[in-house]
MOPAC internal coordinates of N, CA, C and O (Angstrom, degrees):
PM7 1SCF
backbone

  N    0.0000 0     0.00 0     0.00 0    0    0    0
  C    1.4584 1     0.00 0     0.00 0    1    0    0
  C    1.5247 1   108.82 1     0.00 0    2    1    0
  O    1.2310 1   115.25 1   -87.81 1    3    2    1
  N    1.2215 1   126.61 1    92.19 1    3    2    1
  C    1.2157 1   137.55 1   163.15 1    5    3    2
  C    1.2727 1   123.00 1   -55.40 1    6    5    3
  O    1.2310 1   105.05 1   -44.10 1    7    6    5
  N    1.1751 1   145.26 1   135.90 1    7    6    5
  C    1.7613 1   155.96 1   173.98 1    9    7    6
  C    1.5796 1   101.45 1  -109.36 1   10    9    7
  O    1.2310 1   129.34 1   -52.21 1   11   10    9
  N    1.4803 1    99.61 1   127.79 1   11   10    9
  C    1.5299 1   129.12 1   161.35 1   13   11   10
  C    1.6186 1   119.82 1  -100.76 1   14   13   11
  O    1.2310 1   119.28 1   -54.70 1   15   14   13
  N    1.2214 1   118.97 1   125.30 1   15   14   13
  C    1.6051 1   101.54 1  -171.45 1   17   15   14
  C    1.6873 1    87.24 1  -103.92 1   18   17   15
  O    1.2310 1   118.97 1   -18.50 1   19   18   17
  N    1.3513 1   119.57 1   161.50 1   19   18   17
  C    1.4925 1   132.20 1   174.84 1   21   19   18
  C    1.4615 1    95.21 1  -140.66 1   22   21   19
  O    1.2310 1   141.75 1   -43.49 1   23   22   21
  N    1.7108 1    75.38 1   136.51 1   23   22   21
  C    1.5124 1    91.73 1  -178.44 1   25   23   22
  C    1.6780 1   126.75 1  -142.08 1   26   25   23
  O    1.2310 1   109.73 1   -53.81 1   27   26   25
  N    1.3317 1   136.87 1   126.19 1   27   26   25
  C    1.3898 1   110.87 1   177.52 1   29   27   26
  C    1.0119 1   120.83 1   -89.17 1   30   29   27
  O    1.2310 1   133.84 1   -34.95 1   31   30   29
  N    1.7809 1    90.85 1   145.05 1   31   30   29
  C    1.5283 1   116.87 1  -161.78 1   33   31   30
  C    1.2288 1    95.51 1   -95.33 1   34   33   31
  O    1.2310 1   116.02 1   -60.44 1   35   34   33
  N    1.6379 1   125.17 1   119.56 1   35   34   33
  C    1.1436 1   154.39 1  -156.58 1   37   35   34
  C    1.9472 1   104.03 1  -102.22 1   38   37   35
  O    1.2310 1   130.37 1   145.90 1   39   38   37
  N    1.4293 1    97.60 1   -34.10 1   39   38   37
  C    1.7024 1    98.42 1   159.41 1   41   39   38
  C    1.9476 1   131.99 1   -71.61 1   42   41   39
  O    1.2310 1   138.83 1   176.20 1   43   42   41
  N    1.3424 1    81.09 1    -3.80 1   43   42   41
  C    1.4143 1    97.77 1  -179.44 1   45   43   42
  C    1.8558 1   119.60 1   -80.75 1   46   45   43
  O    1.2310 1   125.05 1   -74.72 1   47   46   45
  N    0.7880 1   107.92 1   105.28 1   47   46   45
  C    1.8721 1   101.25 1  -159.84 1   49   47   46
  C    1.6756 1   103.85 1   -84.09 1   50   49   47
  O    1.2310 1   112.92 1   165.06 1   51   50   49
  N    1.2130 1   130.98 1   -14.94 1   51   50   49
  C    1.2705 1   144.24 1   169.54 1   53   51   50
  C    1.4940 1    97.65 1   -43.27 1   54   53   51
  O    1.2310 1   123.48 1   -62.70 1   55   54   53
  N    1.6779 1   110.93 1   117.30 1   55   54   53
  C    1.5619 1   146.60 1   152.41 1   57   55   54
  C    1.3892 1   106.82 1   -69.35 1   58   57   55
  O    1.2310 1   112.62 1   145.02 1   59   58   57
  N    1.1296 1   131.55 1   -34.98 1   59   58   57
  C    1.4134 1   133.71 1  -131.00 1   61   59   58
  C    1.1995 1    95.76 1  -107.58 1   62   61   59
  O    1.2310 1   109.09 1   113.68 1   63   62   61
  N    1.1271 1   138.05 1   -66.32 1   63   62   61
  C    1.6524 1   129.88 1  -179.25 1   65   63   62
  C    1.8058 1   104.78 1   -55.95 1   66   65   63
  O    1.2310 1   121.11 1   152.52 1   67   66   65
  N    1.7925 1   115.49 1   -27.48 1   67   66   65
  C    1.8091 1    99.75 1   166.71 1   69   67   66
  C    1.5988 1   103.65 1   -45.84 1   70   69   67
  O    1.2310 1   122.26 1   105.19 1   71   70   69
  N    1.4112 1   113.27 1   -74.81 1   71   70   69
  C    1.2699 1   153.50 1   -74.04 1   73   71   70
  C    2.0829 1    72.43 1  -123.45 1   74   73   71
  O    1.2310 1   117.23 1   158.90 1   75   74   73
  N    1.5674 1   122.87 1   -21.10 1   75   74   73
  C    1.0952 1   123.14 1  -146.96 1   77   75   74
  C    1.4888 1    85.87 1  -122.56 1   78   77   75
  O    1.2310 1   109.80 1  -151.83 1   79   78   77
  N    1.2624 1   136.75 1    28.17 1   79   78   77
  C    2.0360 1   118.33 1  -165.83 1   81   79   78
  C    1.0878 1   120.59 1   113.12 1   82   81   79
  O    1.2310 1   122.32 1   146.14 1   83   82   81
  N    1.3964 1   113.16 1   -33.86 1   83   82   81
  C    1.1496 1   139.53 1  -172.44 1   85   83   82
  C    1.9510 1   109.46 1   -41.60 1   86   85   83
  O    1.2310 1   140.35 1    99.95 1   87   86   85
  N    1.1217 1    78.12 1   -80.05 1   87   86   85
  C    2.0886 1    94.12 1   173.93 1   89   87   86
  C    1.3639 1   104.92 1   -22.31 1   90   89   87
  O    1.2310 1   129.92 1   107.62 1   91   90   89
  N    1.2948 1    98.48 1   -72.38 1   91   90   89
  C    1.6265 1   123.78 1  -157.13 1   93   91   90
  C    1.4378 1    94.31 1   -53.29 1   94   93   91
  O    1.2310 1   126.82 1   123.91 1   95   94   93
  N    0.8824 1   104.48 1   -56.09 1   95   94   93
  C    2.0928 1   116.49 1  -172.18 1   97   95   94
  C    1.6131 1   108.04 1   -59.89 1   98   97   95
  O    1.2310 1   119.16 1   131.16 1   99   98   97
  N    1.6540 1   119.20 1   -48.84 1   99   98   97
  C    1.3758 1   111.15 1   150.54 1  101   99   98
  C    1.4593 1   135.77 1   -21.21 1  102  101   99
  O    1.2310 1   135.17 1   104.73 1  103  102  101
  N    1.5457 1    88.25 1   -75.27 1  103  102  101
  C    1.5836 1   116.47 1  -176.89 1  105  103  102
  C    1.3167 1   106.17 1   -40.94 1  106  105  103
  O    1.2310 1   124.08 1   118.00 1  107  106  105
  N    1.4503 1   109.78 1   -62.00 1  107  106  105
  C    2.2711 1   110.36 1  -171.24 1  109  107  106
  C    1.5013 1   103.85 1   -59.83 1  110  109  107
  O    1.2310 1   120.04 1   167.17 1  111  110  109
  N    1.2678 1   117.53 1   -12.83 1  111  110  109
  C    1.6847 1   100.84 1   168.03 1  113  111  110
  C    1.2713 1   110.18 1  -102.64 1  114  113  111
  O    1.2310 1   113.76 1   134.78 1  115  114  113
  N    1.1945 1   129.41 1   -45.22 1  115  114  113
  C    1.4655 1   119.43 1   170.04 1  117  115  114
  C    1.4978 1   108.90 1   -44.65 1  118  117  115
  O    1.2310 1   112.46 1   114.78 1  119  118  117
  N    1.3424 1   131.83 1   -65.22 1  119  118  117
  C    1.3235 1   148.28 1   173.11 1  121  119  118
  C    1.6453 1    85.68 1   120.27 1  122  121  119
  O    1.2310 1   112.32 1   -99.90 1  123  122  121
  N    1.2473 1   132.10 1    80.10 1  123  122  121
  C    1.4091 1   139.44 1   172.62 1  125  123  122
  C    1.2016 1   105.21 1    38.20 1  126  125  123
  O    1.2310 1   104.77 1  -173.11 1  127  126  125
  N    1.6008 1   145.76 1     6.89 1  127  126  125
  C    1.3268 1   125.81 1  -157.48 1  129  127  126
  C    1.6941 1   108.75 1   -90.09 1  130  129  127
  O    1.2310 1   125.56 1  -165.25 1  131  130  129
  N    1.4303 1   106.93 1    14.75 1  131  130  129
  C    1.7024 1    94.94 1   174.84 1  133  131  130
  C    1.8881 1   101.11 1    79.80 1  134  133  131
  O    1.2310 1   123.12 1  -154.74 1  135  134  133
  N    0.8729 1   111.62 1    25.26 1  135  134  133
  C    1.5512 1   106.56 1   166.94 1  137  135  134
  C    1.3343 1   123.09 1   -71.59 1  138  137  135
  O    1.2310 1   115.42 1   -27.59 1  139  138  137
  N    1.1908 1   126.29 1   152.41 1  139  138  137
  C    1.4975 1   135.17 1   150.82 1  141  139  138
  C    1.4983 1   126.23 1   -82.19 1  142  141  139
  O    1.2310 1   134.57 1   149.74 1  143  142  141
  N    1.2528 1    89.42 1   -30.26 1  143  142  141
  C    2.0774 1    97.42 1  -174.28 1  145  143  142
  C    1.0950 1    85.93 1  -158.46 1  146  145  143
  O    1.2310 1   135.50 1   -21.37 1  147  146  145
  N    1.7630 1    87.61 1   158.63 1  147  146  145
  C    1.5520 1   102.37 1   178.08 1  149  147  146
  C    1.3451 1    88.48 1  -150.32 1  150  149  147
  O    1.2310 1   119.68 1     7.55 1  151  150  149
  N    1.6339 1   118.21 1  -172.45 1  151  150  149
  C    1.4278 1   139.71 1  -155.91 1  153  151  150
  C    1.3192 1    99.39 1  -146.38 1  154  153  151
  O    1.2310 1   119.94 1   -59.54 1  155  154  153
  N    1.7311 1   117.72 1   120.46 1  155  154  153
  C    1.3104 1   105.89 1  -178.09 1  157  155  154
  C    1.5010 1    94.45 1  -141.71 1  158  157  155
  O    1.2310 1   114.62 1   -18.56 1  159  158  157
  N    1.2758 1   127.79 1   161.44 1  159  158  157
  C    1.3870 1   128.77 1   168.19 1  161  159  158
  C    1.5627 1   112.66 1   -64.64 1  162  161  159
  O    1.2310 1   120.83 1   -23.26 1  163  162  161
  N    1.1713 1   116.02 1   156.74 1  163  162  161
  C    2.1063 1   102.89 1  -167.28 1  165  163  162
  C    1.1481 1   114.77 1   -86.66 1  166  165  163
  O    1.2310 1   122.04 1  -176.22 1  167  166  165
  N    1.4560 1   113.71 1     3.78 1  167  166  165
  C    1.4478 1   122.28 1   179.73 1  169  167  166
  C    1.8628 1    93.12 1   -73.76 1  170  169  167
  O    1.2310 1   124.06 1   110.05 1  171  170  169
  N    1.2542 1   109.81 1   -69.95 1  171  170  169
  C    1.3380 1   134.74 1  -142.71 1  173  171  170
  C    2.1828 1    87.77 1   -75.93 1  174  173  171
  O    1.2310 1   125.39 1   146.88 1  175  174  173
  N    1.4161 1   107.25 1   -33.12 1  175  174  173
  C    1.5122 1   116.26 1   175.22 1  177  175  174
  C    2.1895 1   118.00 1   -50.61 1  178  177  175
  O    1.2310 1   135.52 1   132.07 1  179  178  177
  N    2.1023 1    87.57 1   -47.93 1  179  178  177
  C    1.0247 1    78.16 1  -148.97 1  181  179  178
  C    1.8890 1    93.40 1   -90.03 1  182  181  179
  O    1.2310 1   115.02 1   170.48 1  183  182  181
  N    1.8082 1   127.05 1    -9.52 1  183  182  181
  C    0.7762 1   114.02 1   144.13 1  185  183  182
  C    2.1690 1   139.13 1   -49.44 1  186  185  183
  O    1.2310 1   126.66 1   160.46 1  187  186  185
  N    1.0209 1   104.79 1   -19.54 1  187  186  185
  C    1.3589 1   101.15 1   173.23 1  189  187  186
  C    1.1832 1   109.11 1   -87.62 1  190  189  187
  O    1.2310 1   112.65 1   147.87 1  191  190  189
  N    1.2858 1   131.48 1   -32.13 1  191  190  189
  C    1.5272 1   132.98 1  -169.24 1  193  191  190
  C    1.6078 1   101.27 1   -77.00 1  194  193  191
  O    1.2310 1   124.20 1   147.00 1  195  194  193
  N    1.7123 1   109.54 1   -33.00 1  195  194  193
  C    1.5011 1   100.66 1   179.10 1  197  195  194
  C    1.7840 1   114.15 1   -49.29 1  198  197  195
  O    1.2310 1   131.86 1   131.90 1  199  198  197
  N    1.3149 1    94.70 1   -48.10 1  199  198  197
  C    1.7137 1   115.32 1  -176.39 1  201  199  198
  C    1.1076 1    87.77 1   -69.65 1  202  201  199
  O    1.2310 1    95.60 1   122.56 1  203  202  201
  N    1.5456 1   160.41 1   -57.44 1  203  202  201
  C    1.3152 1   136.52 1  -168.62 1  205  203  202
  C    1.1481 1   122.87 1   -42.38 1  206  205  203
  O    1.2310 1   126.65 1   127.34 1  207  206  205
  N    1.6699 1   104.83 1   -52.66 1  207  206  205
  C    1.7701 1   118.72 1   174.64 1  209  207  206
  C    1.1255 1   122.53 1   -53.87 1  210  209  207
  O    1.2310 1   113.02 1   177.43 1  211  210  209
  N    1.4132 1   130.79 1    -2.57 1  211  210  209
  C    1.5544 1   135.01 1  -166.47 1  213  211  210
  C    1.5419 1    88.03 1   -78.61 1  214  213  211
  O    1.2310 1   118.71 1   122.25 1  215  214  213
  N    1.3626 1   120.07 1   -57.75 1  215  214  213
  C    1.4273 1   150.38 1  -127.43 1  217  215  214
  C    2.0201 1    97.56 1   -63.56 1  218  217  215
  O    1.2310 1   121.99 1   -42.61 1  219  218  217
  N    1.3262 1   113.80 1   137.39 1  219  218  217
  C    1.2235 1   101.05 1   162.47 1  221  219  218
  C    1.4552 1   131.57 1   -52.83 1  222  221  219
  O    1.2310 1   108.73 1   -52.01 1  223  222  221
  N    1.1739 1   138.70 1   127.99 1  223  222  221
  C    1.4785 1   135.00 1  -176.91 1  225  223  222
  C    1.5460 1   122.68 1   105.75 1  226  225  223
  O    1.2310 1   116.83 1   146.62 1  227  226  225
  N    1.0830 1   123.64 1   -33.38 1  227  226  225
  C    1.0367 1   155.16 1  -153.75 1  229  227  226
  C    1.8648 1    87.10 1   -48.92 1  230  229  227
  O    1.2310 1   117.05 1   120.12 1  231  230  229
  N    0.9356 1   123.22 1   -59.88 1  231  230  229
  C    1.6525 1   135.46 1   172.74 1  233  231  230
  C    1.6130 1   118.97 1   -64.02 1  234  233  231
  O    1.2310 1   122.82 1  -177.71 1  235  234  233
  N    0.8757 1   112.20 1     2.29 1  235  234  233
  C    1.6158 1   112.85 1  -165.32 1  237  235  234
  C    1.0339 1   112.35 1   -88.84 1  238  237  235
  O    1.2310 1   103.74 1  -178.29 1  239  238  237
  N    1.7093 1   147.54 1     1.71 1  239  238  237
  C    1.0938 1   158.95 1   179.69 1  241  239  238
  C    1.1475 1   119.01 1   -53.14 1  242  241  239
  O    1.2310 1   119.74 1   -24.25 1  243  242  241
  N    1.6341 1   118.11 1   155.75 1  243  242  241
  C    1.5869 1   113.01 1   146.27 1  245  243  242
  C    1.4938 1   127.99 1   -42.38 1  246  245  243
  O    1.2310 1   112.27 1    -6.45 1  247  246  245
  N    1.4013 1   132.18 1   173.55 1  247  246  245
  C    1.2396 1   111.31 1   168.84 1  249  247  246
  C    1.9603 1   105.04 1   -74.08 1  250  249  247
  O    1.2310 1   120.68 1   142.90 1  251  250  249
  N    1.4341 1   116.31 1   -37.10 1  251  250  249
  C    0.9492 1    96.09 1   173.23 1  253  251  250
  C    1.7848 1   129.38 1   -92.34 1  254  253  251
  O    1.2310 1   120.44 1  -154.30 1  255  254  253
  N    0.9369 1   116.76 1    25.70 1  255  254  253
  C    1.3978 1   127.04 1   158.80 1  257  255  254
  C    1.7501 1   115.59 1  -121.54 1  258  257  255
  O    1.2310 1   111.60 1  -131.30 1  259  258  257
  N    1.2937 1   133.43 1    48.70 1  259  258  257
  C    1.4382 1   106.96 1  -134.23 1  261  259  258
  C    1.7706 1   111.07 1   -89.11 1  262  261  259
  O    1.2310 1   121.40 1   179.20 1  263  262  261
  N    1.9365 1   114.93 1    -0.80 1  263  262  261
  C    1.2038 1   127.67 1  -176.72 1  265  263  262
  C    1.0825 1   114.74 1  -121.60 1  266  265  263
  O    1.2310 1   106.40 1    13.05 1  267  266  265
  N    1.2332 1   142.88 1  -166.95 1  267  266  265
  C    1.3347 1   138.78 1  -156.48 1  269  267  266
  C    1.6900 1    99.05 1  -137.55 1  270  269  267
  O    1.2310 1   124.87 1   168.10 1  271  270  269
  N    1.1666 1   108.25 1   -11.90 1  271  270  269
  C    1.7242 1   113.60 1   151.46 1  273  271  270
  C    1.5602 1   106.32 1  -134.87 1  274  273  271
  O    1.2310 1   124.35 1   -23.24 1  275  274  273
  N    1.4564 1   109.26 1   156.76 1  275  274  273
  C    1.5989 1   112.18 1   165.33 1  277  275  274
  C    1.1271 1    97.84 1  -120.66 1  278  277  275
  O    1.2310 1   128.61 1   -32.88 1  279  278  277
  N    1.4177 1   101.02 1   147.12 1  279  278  277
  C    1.9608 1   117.85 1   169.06 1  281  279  278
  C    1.6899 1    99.54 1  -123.47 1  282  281  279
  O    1.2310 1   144.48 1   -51.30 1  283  282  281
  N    1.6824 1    70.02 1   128.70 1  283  282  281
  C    1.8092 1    83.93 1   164.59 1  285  283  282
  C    1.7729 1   119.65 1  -140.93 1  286  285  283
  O    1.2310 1   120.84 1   -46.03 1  287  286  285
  N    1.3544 1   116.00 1   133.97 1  287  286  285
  C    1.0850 1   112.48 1  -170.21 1  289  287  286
  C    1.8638 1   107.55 1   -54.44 1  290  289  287
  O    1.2310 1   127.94 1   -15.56 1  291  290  289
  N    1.2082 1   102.31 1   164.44 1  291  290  289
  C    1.6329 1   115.15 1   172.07 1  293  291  290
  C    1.6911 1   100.95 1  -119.64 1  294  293  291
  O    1.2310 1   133.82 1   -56.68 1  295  294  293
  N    1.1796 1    90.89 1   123.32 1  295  294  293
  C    1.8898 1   105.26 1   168.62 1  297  295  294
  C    1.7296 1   114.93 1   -72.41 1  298  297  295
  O    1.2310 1   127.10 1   -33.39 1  299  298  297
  N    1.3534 1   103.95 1   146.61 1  299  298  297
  C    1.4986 1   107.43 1   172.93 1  301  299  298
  C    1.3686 1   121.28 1   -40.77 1  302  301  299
  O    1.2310 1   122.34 1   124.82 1  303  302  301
  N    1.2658 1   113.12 1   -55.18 1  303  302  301
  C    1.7413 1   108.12 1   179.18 1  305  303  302
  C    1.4701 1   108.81 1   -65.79 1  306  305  303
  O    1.2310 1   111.67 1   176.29 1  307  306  305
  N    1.3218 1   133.30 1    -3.71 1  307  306  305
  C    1.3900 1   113.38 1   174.37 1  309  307  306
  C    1.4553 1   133.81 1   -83.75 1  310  309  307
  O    1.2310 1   119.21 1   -21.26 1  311  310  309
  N    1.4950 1   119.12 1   158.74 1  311  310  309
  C    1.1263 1   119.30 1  -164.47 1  313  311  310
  C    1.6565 1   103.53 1   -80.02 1  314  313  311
  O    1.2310 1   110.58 1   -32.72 1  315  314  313
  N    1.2423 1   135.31 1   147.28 1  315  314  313
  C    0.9692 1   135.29 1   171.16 1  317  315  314
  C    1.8956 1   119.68 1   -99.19 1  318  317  315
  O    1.2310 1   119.00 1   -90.39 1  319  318  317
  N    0.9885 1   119.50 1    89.61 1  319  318  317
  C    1.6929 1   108.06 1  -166.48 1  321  319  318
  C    1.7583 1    90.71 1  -125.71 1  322  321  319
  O    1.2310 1   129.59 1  -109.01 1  323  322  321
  N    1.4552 1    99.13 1    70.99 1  323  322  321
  C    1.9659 1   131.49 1   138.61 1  325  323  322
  C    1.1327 1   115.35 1  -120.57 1  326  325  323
  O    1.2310 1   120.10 1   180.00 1  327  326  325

């Protein structure tokens, strides 16, 4: 069971994927609590991100910011503090 952490990318200047579903689609994984990142199993990670990509904007980034969240796996030895 692998862990994906998601996170918003705050370098990302894109309105449009919020502003487009975006929020709302946040929110049901956070569970509204105002998160920044969360911790999800990569099953359940890489299904939400599929549905993220639908979203208008979603591509509009810098090259180095280029989504409006980043996911990155977490390694076994890491600490988990979500």
């Amino acid at each position: 069971m692998g862990l994906v952490r998601l996170a918003i990318d705050y370098e990302n200047p894109s309105r449009d994927w919020w502003d487009g579903g975006g929020r709302e689609l946040w929110d049901g994984i956070t569970e509204g609590m105002g998160e920044s990142s969360v911790i999800l199993e990569a099953h359940v990670a890489a299904s939400w991100l599929s549905e993220a990509e639908r979203l208008p904007g979603w591509d509009t980034g810098h090259e180095y910011a280029p989504h409006p969240i980043a996911s990155r796996e977490i390694g076994e030895d890491e600490e988990l503090d979500d």
